[in-house]
C-alpha positions as CSV (number, residue, x, y, z in Angstrom):
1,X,0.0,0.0,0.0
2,X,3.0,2.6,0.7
3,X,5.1,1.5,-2.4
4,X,2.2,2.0,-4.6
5,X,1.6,5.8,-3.0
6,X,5.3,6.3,-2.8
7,X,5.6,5.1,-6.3
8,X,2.4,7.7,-7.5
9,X,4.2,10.5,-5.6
10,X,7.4,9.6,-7.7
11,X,8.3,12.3,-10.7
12,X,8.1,10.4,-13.8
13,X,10.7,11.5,-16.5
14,X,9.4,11.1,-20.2
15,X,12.7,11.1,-22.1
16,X,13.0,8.1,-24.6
17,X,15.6,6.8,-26.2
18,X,13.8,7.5,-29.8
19,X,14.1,11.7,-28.6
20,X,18.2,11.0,-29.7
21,X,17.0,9.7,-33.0
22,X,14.6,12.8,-33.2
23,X,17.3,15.6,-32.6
24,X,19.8,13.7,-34.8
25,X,17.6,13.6,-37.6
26,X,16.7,17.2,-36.8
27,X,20.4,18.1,-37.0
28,X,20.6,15.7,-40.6
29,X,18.2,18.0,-42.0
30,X,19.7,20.8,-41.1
31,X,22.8,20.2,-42.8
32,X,21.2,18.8,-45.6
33,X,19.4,22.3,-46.2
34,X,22.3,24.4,-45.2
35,X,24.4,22.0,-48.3
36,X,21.5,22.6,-51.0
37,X,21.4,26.5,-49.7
38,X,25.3,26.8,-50.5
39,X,25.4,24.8,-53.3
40,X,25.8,26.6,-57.0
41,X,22.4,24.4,-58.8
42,X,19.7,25.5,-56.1
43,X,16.3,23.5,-56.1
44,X,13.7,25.5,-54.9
45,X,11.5,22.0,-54.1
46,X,14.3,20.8,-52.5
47,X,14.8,24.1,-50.3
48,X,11.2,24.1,-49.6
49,X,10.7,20.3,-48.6
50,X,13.8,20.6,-46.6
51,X,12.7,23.9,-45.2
52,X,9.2,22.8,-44.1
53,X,10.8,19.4,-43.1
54,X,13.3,21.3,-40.6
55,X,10.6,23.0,-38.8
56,X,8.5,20.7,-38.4
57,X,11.0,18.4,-37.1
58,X,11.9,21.4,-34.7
59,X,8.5,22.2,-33.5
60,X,8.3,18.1,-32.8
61,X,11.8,18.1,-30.5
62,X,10.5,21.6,-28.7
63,X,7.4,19.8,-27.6
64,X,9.5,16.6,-26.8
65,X,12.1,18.6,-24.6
66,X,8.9,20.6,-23.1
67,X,7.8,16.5,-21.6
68,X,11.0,15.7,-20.5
């Protein structure tokens, strides 16, 4: 009866090992949008995927760093 109201009492941490893959990726597409930015044959549906990619992908890891 007092583990179960110790363990209820208890801060539970909702960090996941999947969050590492999250950021990682976030940082891939990043890089990958920074490389088609610099680079001298630009394509703009490329830029924009990438773009819309990144921030979605950032929004996602703000509201996974917000649970943890």
């Amino acid at each position: 009866m007092f583990l179960a109201a110790e363990e209820a009492a208890a801060p539970t941490s909702l960090f996941n090992t999947f969050d590492l893959f999250m950021i990682a990726w976030t940082i891939l597409i990043a890089l990958g949008l920074y490389r088609i930015l610099r680079s001298p044959k630009r394509n703009p549906f490329a830029i924009a995927f990438a773009g819309v990619s990144l921030l979605v992908f950032m929004f996602m890891d703000v509201i996974m760093i917000q649970g943890w």
